[in-house]
C-alpha positions in Angstrom: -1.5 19.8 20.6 -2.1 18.0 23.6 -5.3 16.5 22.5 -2.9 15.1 19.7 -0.3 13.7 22.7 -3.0 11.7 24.1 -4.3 10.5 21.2 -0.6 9.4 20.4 0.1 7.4 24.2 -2.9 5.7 23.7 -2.9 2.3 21.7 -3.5 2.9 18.1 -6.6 1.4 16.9 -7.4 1.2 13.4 -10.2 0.8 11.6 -9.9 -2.6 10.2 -11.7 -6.0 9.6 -11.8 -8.7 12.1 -9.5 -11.7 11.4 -10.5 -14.7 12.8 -8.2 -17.6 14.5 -8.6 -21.3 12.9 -7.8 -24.4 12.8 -4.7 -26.1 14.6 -2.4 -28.8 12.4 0.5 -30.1 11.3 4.4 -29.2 11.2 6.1 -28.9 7.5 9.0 -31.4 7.4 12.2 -29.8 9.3 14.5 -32.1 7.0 13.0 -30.2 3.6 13.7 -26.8 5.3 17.5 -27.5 5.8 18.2 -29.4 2.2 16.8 -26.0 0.8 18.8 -23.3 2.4 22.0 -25.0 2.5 21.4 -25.8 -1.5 20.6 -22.1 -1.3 23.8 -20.9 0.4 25.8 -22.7 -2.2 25.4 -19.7 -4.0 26.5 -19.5 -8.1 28.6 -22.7 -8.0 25.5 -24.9 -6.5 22.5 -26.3 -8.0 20.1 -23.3 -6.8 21.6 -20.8 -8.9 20.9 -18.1 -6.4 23.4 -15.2 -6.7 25.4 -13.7 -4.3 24.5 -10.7 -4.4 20.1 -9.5 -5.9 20.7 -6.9 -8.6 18.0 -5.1 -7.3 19.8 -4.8 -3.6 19.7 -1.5 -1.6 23.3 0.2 -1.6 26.0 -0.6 1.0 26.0 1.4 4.2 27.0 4.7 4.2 28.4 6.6 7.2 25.8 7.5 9.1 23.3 4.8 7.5 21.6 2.5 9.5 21.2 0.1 6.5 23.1 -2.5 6.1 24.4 -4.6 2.6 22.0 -7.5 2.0 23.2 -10.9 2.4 21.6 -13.9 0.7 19.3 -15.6 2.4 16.9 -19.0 1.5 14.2 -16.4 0.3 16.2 -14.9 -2.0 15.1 -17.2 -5.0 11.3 -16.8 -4.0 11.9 -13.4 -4.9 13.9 -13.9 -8.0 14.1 -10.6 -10.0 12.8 -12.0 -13.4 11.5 -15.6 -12.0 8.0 -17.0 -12.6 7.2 -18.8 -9.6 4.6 -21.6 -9.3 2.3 -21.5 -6.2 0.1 -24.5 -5.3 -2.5 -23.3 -2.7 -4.8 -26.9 -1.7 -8.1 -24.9 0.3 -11.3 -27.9 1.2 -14.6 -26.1 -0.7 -16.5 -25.7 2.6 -13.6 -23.5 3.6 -13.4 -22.0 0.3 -17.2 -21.1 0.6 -16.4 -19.7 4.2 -14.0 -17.5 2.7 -16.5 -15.8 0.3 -19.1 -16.0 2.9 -17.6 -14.0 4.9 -17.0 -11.1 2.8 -16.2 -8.1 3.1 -14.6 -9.9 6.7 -11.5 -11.1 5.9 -11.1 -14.8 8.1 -8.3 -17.1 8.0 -9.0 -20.9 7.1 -6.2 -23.8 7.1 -4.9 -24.7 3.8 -1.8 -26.5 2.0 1.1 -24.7 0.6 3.5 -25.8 -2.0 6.8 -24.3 -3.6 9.0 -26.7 -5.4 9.4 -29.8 -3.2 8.3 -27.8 -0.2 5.2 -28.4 1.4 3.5 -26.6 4.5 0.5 -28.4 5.6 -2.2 -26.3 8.4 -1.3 -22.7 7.0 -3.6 -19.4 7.2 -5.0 -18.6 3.9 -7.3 -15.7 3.1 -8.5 -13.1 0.9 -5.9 -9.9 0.6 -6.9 -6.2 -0.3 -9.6 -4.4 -0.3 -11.1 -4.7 -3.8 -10.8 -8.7 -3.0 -12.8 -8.1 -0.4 -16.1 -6.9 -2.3 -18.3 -9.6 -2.5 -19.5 -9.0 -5.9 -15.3 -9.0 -7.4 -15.8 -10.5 -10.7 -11.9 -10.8 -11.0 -9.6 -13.1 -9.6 -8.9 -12.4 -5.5 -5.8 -11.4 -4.4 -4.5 -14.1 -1.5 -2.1 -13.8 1.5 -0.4 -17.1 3.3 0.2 -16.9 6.6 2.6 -19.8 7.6 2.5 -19.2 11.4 -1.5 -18.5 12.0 -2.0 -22.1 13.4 1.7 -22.9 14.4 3.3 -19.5 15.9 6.7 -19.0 15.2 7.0 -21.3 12.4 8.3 -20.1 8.7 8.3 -20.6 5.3 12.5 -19.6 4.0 12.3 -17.3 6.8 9.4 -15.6 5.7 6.7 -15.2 8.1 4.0 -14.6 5.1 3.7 -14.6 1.5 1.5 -12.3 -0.2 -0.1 -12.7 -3.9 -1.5 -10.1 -5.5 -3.9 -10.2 -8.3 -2.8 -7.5 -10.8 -5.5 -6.3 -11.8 -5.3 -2.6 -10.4 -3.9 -0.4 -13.9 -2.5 -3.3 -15.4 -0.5 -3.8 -12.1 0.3 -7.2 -13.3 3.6 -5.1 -14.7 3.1 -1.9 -13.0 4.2 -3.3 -9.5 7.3 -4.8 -10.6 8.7 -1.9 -12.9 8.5 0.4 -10.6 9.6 -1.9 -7.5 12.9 -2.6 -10.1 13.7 1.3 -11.0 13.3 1.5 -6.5 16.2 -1.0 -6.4 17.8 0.4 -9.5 18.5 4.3 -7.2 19.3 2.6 -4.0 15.4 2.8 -1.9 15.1 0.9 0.6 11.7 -1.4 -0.9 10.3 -4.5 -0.9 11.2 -6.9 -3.6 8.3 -8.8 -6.4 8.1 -11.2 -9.4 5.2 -13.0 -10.8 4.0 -16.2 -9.5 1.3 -18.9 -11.3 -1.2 -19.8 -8.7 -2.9 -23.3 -8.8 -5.7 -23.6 -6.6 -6.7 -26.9 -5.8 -4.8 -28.4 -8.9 -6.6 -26.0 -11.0 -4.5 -23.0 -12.9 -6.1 -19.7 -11.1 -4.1 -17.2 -13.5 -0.6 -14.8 -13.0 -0.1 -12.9 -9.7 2.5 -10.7 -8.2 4.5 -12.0 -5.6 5.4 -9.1 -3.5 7.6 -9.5 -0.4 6.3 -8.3 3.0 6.8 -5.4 4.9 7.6 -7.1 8.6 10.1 -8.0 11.0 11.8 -10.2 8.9 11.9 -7.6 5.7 13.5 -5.4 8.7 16.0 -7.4 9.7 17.2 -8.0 6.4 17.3 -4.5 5.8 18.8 -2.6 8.5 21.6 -3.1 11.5 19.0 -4.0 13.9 15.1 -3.9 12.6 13.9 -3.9 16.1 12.4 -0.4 15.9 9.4 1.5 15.5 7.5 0.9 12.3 4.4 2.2 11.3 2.1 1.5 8.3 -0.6 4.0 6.9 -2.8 2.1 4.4 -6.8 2.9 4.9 -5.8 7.1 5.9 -7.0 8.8 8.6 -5.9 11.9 10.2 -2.1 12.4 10.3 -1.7 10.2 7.3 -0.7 13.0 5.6 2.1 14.1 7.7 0.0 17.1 9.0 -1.0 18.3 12.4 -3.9 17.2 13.6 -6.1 17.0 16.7 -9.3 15.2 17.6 -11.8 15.7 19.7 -11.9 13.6 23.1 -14.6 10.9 21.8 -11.9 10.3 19.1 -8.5 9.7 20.9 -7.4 6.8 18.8 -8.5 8.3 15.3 -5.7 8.5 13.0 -3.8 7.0 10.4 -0.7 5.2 11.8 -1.1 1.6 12.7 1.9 0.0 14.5 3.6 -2.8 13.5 6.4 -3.1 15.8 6.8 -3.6 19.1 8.6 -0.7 19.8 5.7 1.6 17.9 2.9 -0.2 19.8 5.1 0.9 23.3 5.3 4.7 22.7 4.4 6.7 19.4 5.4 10.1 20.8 8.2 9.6 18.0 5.6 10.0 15.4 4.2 12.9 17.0 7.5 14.4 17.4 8.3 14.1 13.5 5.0 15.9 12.3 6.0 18.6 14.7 9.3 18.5 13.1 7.9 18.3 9.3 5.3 21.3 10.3 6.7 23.8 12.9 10.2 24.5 11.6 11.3 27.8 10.6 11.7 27.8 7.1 15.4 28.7 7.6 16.2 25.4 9.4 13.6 23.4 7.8 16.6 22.0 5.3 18.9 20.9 7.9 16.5 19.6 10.3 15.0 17.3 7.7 18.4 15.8 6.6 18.7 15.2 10.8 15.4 13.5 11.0 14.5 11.5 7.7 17.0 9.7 4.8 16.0 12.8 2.5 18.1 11.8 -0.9 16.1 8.5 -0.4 12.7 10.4 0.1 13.5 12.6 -2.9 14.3 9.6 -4.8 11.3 7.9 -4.3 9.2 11.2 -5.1 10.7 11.2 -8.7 10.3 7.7 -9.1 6.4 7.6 -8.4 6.0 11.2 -10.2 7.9 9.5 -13.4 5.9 6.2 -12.9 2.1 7.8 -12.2 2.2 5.9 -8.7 -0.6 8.6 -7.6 -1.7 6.5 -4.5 1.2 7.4 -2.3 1.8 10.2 0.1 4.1 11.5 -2.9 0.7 11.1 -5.0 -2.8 11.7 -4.3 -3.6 9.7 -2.0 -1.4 10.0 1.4 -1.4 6.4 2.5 0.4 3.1 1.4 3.2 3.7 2.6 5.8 2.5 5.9 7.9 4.7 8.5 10.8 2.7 10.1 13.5 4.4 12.4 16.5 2.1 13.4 16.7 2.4 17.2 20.4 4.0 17.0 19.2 6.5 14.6 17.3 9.5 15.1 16.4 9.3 11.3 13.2 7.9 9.8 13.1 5.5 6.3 10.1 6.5 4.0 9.2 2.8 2.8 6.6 2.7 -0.1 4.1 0.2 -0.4 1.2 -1.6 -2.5 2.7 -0.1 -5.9 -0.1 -1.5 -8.1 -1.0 2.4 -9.3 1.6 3.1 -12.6 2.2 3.6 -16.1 -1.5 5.2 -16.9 -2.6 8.5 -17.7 -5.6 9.3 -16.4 -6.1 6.7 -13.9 -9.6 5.7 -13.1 -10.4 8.2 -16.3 -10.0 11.2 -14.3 -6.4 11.8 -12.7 -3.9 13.2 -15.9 -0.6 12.3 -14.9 1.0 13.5 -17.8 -0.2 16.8 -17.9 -0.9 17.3 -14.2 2.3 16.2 -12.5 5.1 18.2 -13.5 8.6 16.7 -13.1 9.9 19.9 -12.0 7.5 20.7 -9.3 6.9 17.5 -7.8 3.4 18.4 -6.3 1.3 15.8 -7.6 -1.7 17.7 -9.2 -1.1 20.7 -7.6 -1.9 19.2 -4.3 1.1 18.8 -2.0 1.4 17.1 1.1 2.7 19.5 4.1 6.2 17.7 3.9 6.2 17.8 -0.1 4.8 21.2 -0.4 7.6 22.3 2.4 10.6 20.8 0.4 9.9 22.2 -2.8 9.4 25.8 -1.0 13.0 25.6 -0.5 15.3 26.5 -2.7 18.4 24.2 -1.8 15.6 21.0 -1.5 14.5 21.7 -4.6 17.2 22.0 -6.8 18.5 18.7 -4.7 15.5 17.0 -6.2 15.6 18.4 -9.1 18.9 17.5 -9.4 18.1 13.6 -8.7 15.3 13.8 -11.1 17.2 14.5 -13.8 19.6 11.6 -13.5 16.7 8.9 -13.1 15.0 10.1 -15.3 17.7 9.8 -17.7 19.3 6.5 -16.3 15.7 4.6 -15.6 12.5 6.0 -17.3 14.2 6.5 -21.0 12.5 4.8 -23.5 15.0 2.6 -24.3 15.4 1.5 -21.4 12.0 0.7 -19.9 10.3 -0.6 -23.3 12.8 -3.8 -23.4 12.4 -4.3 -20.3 8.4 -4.3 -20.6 8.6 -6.5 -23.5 10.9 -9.3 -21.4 8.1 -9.3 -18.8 5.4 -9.9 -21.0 7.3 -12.5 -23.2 8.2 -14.1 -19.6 4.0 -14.3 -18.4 2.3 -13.6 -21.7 1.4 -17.6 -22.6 0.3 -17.5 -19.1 -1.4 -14.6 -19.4 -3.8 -16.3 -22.5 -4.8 -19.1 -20.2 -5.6 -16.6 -17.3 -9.5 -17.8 -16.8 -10.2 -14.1 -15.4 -11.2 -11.2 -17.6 -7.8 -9.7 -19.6 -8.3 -6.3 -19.1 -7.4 -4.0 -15.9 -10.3 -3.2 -13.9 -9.7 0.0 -13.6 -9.6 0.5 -17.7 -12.9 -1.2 -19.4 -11.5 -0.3 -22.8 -8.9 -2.4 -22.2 -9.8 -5.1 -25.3 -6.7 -7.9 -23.8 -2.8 -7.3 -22.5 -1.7 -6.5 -25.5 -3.6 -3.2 -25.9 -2.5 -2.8 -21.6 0.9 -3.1 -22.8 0.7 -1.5 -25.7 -0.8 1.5 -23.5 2.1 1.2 -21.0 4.6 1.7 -23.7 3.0 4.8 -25.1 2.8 6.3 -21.2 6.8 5.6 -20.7 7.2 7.5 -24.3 5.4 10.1 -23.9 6.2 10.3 -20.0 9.9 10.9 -20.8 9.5 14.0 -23.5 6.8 16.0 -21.0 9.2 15.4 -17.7 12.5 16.2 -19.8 10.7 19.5 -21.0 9.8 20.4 -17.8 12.7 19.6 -16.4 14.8 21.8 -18.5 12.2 24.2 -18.3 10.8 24.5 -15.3 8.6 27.9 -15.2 6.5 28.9 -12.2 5.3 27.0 -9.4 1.9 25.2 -10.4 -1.7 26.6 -8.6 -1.8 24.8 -4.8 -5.1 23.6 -4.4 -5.8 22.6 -0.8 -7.1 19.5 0.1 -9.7 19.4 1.9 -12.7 16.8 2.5 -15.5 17.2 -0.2 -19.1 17.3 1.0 -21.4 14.9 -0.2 -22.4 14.9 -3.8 -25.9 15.1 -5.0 -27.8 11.6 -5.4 -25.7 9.5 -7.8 -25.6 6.1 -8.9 -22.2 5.5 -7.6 -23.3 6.5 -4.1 -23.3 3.6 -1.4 -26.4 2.0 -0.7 -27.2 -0.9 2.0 -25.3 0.4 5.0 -26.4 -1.6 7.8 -25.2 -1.8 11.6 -23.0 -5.0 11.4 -21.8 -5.5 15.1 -22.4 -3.5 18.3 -21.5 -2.9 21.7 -21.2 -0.8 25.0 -17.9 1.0 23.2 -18.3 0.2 19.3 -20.4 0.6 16.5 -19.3 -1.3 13.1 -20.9 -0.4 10.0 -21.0 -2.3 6.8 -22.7 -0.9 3.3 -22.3 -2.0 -0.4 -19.7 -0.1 -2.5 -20.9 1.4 -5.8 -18.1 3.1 -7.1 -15.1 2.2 -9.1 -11.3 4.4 -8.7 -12.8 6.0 -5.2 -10.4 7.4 -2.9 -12.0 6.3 0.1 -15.3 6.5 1.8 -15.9 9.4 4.8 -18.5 8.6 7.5 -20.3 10.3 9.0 -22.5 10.4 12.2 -24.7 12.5 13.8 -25.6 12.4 17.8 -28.9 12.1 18.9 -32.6 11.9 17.2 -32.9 13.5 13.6 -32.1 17.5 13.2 -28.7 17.3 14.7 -26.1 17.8 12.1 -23.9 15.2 10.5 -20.0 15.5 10.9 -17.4 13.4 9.5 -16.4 10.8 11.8 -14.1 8.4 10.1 -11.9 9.6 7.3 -11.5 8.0 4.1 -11.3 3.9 4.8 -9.6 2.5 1.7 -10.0 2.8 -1.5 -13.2 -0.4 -1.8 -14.0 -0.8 1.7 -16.9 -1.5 3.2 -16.6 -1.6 6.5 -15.8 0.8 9.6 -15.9 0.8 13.2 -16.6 3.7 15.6 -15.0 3.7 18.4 -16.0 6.8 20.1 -19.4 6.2 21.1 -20.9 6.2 25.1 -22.9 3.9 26.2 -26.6 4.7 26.3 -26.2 7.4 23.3 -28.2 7.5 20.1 -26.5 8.2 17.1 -27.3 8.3 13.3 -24.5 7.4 10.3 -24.3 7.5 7.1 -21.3 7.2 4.3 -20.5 8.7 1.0 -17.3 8.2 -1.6 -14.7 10.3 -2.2 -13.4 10.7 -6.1 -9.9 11.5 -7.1 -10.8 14.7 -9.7 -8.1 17.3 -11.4 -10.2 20.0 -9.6 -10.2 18.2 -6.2 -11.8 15.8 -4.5 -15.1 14.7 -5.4 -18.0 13.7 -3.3 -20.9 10.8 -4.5 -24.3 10.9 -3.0 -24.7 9.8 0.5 -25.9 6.1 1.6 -28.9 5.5 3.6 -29.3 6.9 7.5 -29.3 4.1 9.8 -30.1 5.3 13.9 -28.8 2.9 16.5 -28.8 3.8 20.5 -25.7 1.9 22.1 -26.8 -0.6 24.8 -25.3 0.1 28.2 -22.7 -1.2 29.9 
């Protein structure tokens, strides 16, 4: 593995869009700041009305626990469990046009925000996601704020950024917060969300969700410290899948684990250290070196809640991305955060994935494709019957019908006017049958029923282990309509190629490029695995000056059988200048 230990004490790179630096302005008044988080630490007896304690608040500290109890803080009633918040976002047109223009690049331009009586003048705003990032995105665009991109250090309630997400993902608009609430609900360490009416420019821009960041600040309200590593796998990559892995020399820095600590940008042998771990235990230690090295009841947890909810696009789904690792630097233990929950509460996602009949509560190997850690779990007996054993009770306390369907119905009461007025087209873009939220809730509802009966039967009768089928990358498809078209060489240089081409497909996995060395009749191998699910963009890293090379890019589709490869893109042949 020693290929793999260089790649690892090298800076991760990822491949990722360029964000450019704006604009410098003006502070938000101190005075406002302080009149809101003392009215905030009144707590129930002040005008706020915060409470002392957010239902939806990890459990206290057990022995051995580097989490800590939350206390309130002046963000607490941004993220509200139940509130509707209204956002004013004030962005000039030229730099609204820059925005779009700059698509699928994701650029920062100054804007206003307002919450309330506060105010932040000169903040970053851009576009967020990668389906907001398609230039042709006929719904609305998902936004982040960024209150410290022109003014470092400063803060809005402590918060570093707010992100708002457009919903539009499955019905997301209530997927994202029911299963964020049932996370709470068993004790997971995960970040918190409510809805939020967005007015752009003094004009109503429709119902987001307001989903809480997973940074430094989200640490240190978490856990004892929050000064250690964390690491986020979002576009995959090799690793992401807790696997081994080793690349060849030209791609040292290919993989899936971008740090976003401090402490993970100074030495990642930790991560290497738990994929060796996950991977190369005897099977008759595997049980107690996993309780040593990861918070496993909060692992199996999650796992039943995203099986129960149809959260494929998770390393407990289909997709092994979305999804944080954060180890407390007393603890030898890692935290399994999950992230971008927008995927829930639909059978047959995209049309093709069946939830209901292909995830079996019992077995928790999403489609018959497990993960290494996953698949290793439920090959032990003692892990298994552990999950199975937390299964049963959330399924019982969280996902019963009576249960989830009045709490559906409060959230849709709570946005639904909203909803109406929602300029944007009322359907998920995922579902075009969808006729308006009513038949997306409606469908939600009839998931959580018939959800509940399939994982109680399986759970009380669990049979034999469901058919693995291995993952591996599909070849390209034959010529398809949903294959990419347009790739073009965006940017190059002495050390990097970036590629940019028009996506075609809708509920892709990811894209795989590929890149062949010299002048035609060399083969093509895959290069870059899988950026996210409606990117467009890639950047090589690996080449050497002076080379010719040759690329090309297909789509990867989430199938029961596997996955799926669409036709390949158009062959475009660059030779990198020299140095």
């Amino acid at each position: 593995m020693s290929s793999v230990s260089s790649c690892f004490r090298n800076h991760f790179h990822r491949i990722s869009l360029c964000y450019s630096e704006g604009h410098r302005g003006y502070l938000m008044s101190k005075w406002s700041t302080a009149l809101v988080v003392v009215l905030l630490l009144l707590g129930p007896g002040g005008s706020s009305g915060v409470p002392a304690a957010l239902p939806g608040k990890p459990a206290p500290a057990r022995t051995g626990d580097s989490r800590k109890t939350r206390q309130v803080s002046a963000a607490d009633a941004f993220y509200k469990q139940g509130a509707v918040q209204v956002v004013h976002l004030q962005v000039s047109e030229a730099d609204l046009a820059r925005l779009k223009a700059a698509l699928p690049k994701r650029i920062y331009v100054p804007g206003t925000f307002r919450w309330g009586e506060q105010v932040l003048e000169n903040v970053g705003v851009r576009y967020k996601g990668n389906s907001s990032s398609k230039p042709r995105q006929k719904h609305k665009r998902s936004f982040l704020v960024k209150f410290g991109q022109y003014h470092p250090g400063r803060t809005f309630l402590g918060l570093q950024r707010v992100a708002l997400d457009n919903g539009v993902q499955f019905g997301s608009v209530f997927s994202e917060p029911l299963v964020t609430r049932v996370l709470h609900d068993v004790g997971v360490t995960a970040a918190r969300c409510n809805h939020a009416k967005l007015f752009l420019n003094g004009k109503y821009h429709g119902v987001y969700v307001n989903v809480e960041r997973i940074d430094s600040v989200f640490l240190k309200t978490r856990f004892a410290d929050g000064g250690g590593p964390l690491y986020k796998v979002d576009e995959g990559g090799p690793g992401g899948n807790l696997a081994p892995f080793a690349l060849p020399p030209d791609q040292a820095n290919r993989h899936a684990f971008e740090p976003k600590s401090s402490a993970a940008r100074a030495d990642a042998r930790d991560m290497l250290e738990l994929i060796t771990r996950i991977n190369k235990t005897p099977p008759d230690r595997f049980a107690e070196m996993l309780q040593g090295t990861i918070v496993v009841d909060d692992f199996l947890k999650t796992m039943a809640v995203m099986l129960f909810a149809g959260a494929f696009d998770q390393l407990t789904g289909w997709n092994a991305h979305n999804y944080y690792l954060y180890r407390e630097p007393a603890d030898t233990r890692w935290h399994y955060l999950p992230w971008d929950l927008d995927v829930g509460f639909a059978d047959k996602a995209f049309r093709r994935i069946p939830v209901i009949a292909g995830w079996n509560a019992a077995w928790p190997v999403a489609g018959g494709r497990p993960q290494p850690l996953i698949e290793r779990i439920v090959d032990n007996p003692k892990l298994l019957k552990r999950y199975r054993r937390m299964a049963d009770v959330i399924l019982e306390k969280h996902f019963r019908p009576r249960i989830l369907l009045p709490r559906i119905d409060a959230m849709y009461g709570r946005i639904s006017q909203d909803l109406e007025m929602d300029p944007f087209p009322h359907r998920r873009v995922t579902n075009p049958e969808d006729r308006n939220y009513d038949t997306v809730v409606a469908s939600i509802k009839e998931f959580v029923r018939v959800r509940y009966k399939t994982a109680r039967m399986q759970l009380d009768h669990p049979g034999d282990r469901p058919k693995i089928v291995r993952n591996r990358p599909p070849r390209p498809g034959k010529p398809s309509k949903d294959a990419p078209t347009g790739l073009v060489v965006l940017s190059m240089t002495a050390s990097t190629v970036t590629l940019r081409w028009k996506d075609n497909a809708d509920g892709e996995a990811g894209h795989i490029v590929q890149r062949a060395v010299g002048e035609p009749g060399k083969p093509f191998r895959n290069l870059i695995g899988r950026p996210g699910r409606n990117s467009m963009m890639a950047t090589d890293n690996s080449v050497v000056a002076g080379k010719t090379y040759r690329y090309r890019v297909y789509g990867v589709h989430p199938t029961p059988d596997g996955p799926r490869g669409t036709g390949v893109s158009n062959v475009v042949t660059v030779r990198v200048p020299k140095k």
